[in-house]
Backbone bond lengths (Angstrom), bond angles and torsions (degrees), N, CA, C in turn:
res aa  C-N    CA-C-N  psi(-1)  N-CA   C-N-CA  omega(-1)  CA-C   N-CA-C  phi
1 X - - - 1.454 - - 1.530 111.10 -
2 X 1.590 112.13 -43.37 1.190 96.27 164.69 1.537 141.76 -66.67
3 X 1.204 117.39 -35.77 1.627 114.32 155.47 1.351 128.21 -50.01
4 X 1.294 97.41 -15.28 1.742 95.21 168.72 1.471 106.92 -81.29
5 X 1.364 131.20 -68.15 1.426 129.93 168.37 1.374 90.76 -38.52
6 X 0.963 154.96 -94.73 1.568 132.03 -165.88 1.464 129.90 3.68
7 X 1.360 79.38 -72.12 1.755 109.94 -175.96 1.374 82.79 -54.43
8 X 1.422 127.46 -77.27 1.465 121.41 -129.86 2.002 108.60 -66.82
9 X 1.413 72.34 -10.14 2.193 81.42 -173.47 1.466 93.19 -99.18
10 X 0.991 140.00 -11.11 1.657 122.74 146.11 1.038 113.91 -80.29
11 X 1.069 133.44 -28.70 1.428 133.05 170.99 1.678 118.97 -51.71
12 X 1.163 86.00 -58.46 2.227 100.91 168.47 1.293 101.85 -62.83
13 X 1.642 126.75 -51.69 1.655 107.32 178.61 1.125 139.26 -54.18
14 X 1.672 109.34 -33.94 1.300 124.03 163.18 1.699 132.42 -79.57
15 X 1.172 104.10 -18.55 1.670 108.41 152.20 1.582 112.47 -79.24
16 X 1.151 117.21 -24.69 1.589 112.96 -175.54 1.555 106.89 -95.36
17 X 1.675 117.10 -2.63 1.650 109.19 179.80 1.753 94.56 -95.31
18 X 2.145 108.59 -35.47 1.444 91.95 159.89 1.294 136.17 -33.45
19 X 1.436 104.36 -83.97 1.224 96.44 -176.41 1.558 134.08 -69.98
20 X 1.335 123.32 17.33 1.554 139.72 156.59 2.048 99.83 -59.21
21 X 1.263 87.47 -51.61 1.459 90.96 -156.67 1.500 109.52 -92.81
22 X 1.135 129.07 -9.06 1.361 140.87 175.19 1.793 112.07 -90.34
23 X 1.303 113.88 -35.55 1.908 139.90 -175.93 1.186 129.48 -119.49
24 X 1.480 104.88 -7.57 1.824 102.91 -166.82 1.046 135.80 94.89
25 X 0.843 125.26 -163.09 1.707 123.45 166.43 1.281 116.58 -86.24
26 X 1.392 138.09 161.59 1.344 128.24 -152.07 1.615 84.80 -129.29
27 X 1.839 101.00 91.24 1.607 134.27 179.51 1.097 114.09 -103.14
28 X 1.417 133.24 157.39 1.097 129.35 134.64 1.279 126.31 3.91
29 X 1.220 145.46 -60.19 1.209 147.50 -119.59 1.826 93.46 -111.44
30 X 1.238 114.85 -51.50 1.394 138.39 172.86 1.505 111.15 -72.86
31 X 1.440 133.47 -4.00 1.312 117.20 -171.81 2.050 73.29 -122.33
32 X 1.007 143.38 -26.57 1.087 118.60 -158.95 1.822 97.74 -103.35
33 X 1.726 105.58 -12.13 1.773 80.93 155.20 1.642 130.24 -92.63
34 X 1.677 102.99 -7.95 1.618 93.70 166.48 1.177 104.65 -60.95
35 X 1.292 127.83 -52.02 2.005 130.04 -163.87 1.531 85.85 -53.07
36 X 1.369 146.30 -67.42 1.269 140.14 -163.13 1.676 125.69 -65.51
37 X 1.513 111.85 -21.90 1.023 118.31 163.65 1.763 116.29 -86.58
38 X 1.442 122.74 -12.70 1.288 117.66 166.51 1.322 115.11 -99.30
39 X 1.059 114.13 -12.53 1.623 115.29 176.75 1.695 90.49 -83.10
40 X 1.356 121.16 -49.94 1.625 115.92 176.96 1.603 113.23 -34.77
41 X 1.207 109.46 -76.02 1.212 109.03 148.98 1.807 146.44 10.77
42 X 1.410 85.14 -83.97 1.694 97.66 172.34 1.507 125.10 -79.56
43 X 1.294 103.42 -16.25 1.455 127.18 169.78 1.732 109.99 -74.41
44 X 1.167 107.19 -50.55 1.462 111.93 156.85 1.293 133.64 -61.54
45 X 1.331 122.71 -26.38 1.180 129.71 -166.17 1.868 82.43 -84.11
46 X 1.314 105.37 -95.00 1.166 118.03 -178.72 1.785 124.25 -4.61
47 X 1.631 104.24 -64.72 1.558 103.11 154.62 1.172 134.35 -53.57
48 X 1.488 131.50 -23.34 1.449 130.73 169.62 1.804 96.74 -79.29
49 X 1.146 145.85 -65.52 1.037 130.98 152.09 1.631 140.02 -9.67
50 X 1.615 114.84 -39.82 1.417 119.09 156.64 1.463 113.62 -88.04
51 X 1.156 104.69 -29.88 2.067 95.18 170.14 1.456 113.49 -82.87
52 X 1.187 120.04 -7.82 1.578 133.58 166.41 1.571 82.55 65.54
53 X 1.635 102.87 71.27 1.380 104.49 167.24 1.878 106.92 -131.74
54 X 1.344 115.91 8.44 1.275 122.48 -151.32 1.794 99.93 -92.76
55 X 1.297 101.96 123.78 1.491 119.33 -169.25 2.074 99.44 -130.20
56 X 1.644 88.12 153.61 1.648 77.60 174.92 1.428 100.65 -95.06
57 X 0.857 140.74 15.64 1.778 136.41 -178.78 1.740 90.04 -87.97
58 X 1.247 113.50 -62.59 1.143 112.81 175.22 1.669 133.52 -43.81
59 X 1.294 92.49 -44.18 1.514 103.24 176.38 1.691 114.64 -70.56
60 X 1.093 114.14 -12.16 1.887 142.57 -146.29 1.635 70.30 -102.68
61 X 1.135 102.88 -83.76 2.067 109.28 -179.71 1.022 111.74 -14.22
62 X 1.686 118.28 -68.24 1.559 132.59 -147.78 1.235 81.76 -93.77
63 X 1.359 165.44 9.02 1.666 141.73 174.92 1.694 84.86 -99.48
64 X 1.441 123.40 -59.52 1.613 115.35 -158.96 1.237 102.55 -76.94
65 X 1.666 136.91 1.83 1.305 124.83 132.15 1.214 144.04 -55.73
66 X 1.454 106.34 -38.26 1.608 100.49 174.79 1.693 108.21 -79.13
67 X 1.606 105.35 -19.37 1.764 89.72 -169.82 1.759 101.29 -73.50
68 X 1.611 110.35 -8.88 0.915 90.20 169.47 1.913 154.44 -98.10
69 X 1.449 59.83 1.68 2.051 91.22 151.38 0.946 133.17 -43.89
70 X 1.467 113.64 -53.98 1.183 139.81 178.44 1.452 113.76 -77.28
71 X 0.992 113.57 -16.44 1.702 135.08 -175.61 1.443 97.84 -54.09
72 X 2.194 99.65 -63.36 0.887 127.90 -179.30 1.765 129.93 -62.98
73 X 0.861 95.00 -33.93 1.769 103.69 166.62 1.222 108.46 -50.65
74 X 1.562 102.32 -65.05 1.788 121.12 -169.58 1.750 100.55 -50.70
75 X 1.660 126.28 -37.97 1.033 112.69 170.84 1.408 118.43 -57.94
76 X 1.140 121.91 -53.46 1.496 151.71 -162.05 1.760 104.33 -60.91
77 X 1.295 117.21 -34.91 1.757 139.23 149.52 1.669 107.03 -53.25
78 X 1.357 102.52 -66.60 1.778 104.23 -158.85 1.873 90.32 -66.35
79 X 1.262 107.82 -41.83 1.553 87.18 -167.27 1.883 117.83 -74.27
80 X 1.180 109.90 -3.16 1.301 133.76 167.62 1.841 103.60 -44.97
81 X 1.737 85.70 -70.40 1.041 107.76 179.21 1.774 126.77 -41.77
82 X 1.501 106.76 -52.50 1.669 97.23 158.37 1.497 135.96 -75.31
83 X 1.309 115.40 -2.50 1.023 130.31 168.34 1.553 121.02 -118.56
84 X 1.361 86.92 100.84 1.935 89.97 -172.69 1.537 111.29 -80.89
85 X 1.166 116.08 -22.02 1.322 113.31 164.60 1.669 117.05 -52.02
86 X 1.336 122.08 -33.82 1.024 105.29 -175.65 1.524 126.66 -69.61
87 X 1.315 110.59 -15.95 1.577 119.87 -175.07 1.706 98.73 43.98
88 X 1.249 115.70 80.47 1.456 112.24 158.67 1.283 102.70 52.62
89 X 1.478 139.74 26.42 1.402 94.50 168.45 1.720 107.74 -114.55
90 X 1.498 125.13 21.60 1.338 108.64 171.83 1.451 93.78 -97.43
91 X 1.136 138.85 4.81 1.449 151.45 -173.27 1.913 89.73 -78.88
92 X 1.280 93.60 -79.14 1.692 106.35 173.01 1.509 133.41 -45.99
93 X 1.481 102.65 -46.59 1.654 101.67 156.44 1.686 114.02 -54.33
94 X 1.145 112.36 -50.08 1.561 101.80 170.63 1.468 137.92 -25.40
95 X 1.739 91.15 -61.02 1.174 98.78 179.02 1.387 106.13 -78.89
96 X 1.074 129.17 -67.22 1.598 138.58 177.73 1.668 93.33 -7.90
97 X 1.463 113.99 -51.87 1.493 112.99 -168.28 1.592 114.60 -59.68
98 X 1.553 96.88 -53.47 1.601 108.83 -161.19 1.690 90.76 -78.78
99 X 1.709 149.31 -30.81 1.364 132.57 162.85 1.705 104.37 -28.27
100 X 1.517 105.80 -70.55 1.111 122.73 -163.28 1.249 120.25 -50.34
101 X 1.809 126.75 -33.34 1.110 139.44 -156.57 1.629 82.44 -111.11
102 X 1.566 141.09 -11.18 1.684 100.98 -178.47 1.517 87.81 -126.76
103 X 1.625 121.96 21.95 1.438 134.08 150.24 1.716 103.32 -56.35
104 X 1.386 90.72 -71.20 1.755 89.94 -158.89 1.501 121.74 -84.97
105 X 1.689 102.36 8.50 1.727 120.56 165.96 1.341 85.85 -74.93
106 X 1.791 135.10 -79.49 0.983 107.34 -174.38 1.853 147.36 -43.48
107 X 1.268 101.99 -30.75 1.098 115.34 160.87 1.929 112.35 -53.56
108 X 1.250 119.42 -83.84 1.261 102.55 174.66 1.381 135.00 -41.87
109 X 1.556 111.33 -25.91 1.722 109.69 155.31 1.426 123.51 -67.24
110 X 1.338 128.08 -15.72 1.389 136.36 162.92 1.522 108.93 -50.00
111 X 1.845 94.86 -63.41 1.154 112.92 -151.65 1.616 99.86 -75.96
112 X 1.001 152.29 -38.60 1.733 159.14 127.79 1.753 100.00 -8.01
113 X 0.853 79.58 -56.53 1.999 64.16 -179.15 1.487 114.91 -104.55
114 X 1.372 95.88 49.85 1.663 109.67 175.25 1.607 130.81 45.38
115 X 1.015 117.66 9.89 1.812 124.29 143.98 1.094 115.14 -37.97
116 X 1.541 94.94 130.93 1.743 103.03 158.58 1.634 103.99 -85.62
117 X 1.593 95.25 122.12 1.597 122.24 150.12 1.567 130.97 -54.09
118 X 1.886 108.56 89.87 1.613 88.43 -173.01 1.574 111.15 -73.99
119 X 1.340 99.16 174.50 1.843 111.76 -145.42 1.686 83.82 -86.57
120 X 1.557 127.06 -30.39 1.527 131.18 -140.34 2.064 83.27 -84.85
121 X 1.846 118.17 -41.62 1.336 117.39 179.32 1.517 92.02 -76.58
122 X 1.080 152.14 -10.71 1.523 127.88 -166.77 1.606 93.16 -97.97
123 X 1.101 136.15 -28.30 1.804 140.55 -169.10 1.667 83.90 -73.43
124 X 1.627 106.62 -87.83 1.094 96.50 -176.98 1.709 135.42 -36.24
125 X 0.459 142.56 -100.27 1.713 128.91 168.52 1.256 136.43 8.00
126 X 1.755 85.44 -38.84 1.656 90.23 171.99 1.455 117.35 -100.92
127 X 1.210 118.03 -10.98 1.703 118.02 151.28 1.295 103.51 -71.79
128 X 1.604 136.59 -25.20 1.773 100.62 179.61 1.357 95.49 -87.97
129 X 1.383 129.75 -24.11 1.211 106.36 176.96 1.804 131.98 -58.75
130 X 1.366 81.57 -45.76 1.760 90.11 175.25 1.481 115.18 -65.20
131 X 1.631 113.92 0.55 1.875 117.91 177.92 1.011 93.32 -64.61
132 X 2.141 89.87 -70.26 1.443 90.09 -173.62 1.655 153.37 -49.29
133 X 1.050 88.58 -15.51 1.847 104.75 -173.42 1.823 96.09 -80.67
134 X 1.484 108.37 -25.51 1.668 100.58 -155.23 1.790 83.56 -102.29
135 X 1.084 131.71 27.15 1.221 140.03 174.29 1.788 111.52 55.74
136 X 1.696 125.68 2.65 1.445 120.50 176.11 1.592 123.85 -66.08
């Protein structure tokens, strides 16, 4: 029994040194766009469901989109990596981008199924969006 707990805690170290080295450090920045890409998600799901538009081809779409977000981060990390000057920040523009971009997806899934949009999430969003675009 104990070589199994063994195993299984190398097992977690070595998925957790992956994704160190594939994503970064596991910051802020990276834990609050998974929450935004799964809330994207359920926000989507849910609205195709009240427009009785919800298909699994579709849903099939929108999952190998967001993994491919992450695709993109992991680039946005490795190229970090040859460029030490950058200190993480094309890593961070990444995300900064994709917060911003599955911020105001959720927002338009609000707004599709007739929610009021508060004004304080619509400002915000659109200042990280406009960071991101201006590369700060």
């Amino acid at each position: 029994m104990d070589k199994i707990i063994d195993w299984l805690k190398l097992a977690a170290a070595a998925i957790g040194g992956i994704f160190v080295w594939l994503w970064g450090p596991c910051d802020s920045l990276i834990v609050v766009l998974a929450a935004a890409v799964a809330l994207d998600y359920v926000t989507g799901v849910i609205n195709a469901f009240i427009h009785k538009k919800a298909s699994s081809k579709t849903g099939w779409e929108g999952l190998l989109k967001k993994v491919f977000i992450f695709l993109l981060v992991a680039l946005g990390s490795l190229i970090d990596r040859v460029i030490p000057s950058a200190n993480g920040a094309v890593r961070a523009a990444v995300l900064v981008f994709y917060i911003a971009n599955e911020g105001l997806s959720i927002l338009e899934n609000a707004g599709a199924m007739g929610l009021p949009l508060p004004e304080a999430l619509k400002k915000a969003l659109s200042k990280l969006s406009e960071k991101s675009e201006s590369g700060e």
